[in-house]
C-alpha positions as CSV (number, residue, x, y, z in Angstrom):
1,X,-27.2,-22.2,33.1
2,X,-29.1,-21.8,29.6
3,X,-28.2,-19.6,27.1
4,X,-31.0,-17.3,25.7
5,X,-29.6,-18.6,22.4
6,X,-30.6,-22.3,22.9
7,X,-34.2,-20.7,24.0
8,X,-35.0,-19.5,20.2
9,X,-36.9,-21.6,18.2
10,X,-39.2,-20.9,14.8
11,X,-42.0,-22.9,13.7
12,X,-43.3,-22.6,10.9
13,X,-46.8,-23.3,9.2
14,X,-48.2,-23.5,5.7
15,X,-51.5,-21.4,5.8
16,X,-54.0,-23.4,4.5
17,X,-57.6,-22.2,3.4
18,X,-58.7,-24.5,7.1
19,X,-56.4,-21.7,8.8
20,X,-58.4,-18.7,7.1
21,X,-61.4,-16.5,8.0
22,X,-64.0,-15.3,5.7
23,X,-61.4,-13.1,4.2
24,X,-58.6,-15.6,3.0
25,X,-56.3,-14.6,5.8
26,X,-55.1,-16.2,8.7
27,X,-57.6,-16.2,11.4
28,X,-56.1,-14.4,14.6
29,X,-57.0,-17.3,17.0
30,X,-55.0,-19.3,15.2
31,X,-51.9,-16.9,14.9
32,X,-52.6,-16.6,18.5
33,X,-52.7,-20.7,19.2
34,X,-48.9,-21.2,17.3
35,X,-47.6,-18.4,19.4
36,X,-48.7,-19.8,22.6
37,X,-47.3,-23.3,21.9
38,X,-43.8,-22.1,20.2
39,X,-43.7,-19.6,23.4
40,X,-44.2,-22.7,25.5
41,X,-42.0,-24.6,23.7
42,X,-39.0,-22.0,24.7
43,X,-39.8,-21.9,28.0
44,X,-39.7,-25.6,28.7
45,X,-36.4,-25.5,26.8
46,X,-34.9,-23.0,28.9
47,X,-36.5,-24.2,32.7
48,X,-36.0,-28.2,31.6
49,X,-39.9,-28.5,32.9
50,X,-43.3,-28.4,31.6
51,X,-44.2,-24.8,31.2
52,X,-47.8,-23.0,31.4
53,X,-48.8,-20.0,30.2
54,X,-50.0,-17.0,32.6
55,X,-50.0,-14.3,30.4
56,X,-50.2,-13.2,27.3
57,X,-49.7,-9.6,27.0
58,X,-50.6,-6.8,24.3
59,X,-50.8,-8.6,21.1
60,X,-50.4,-6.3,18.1
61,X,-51.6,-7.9,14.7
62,X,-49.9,-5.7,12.0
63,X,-50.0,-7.2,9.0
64,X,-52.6,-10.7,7.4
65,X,-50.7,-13.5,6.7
66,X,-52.7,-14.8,3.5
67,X,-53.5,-18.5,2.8
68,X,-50.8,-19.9,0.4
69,X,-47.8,-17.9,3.0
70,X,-46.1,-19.6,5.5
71,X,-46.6,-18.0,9.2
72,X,-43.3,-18.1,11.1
73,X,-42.9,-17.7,14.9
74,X,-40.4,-16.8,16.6
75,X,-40.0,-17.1,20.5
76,X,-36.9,-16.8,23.2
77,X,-36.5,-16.3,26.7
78,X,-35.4,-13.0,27.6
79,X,-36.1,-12.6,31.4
80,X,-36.7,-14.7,34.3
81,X,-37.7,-14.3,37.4
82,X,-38.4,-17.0,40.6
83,X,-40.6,-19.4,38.8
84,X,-41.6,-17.0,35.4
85,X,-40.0,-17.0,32.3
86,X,-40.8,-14.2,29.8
87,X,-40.7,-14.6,26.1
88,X,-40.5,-12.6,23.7
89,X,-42.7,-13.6,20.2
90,X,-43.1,-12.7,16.8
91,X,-45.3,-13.9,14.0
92,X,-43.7,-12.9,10.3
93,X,-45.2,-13.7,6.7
94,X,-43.0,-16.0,4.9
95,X,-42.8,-16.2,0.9
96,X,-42.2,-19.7,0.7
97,X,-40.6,-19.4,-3.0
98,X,-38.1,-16.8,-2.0
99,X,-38.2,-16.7,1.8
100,X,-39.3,-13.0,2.0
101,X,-40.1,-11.9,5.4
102,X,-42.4,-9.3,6.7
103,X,-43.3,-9.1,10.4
104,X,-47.2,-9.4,11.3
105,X,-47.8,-10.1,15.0
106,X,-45.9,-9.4,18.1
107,X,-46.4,-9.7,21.8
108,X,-44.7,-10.8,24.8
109,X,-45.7,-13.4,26.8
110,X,-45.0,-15.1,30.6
111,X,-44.9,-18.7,31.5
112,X,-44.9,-20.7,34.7
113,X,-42.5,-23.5,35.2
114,X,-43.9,-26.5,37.2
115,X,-43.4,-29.9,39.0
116,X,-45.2,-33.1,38.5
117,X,-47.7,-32.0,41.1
118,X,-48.3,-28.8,38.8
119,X,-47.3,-26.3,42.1
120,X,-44.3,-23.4,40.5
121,X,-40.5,-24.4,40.5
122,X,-37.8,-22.4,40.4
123,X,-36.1,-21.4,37.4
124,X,-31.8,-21.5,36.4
125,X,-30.5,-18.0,35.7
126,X,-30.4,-17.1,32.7
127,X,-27.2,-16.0,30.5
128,X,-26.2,-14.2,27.1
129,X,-23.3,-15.5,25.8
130,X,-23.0,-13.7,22.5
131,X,-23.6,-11.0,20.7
132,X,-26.8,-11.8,19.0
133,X,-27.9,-12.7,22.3
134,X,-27.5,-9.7,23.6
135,X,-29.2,-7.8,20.6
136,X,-32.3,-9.5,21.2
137,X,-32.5,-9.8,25.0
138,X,-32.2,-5.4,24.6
139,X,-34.8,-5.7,21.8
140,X,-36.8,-7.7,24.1
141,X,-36.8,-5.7,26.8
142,X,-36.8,-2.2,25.0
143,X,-40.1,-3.0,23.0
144,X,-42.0,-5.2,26.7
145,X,-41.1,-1.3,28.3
146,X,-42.7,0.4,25.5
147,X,-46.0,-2.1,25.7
148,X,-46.1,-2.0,29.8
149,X,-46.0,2.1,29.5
150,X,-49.4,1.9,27.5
């Protein structure tokens, strides 16, 4: 069975003026677009199939990521259910000089395992085998509660 700890990955991307809006910050869609894919990517890790998203909940932006930063995302599995996988995903700043972090996006998002005939497969169970595991499946869990009661 998979460990939520071999379901976290990080991505990261140099912001680059083609990555900006008309205010020299990261355009949203594309914020949004590297979310989805390292999301993906997690989910397809964890199920050992192709993976396609079904939803993408409340997405917070918090903070710009300006162009000349690096946008780093961050995305695990933290719950599954027959054929789902939820993961949890956050967008940070990223200094590239000193490797400051500040988070700026955050949102939770569901994916869909499937076959080679695209129809839902079930899922393995997944475990938490250490400690840090366990702090972010709670963190996880404890901030998708606080988004589902708004």
């Amino acid at each position: 069975m998979p460990d939520l700890m071999d379901t976290f990955l990080e991505n990261r991307w140099m912001v680059q003026p083609n990555h900006a809006n008309s205010l020299g910050t990261t355009h949203g869609g594309n914020v949004l677009k590297w979310m989805d894919e390292v999301g993906a990517m997690s989910a397809m890790r964890f199920a050992g199939r192709d993976c396609v998203t079904a939803r993408m909940d409340q997405v917070d932006f918090l903070q710009p990521i300006p162009v000349g930063e690096t946008a780093l995302v961050e995305a695990y599995v933290y719950e599954t259910g027959r054929s789902s996988v939820r993961v949890r995903l956050r967008v940070f700043r990223e200094d590239p000089r000193s490797g400051e972090r500040e988070l700026t996006t955050e949102s939770y998002s569901v994916y869909v395992a499937i076959d080679d005939d695209r129809e839902p497969v079930e899922v393995p169970e997944l475990t938490v085998d250490s400690e840090e595991g366990e702090r972010l499946r709670a963190d996880a869990i404890d901030g998708d509660d606080k988004e589902s009661a708004h």
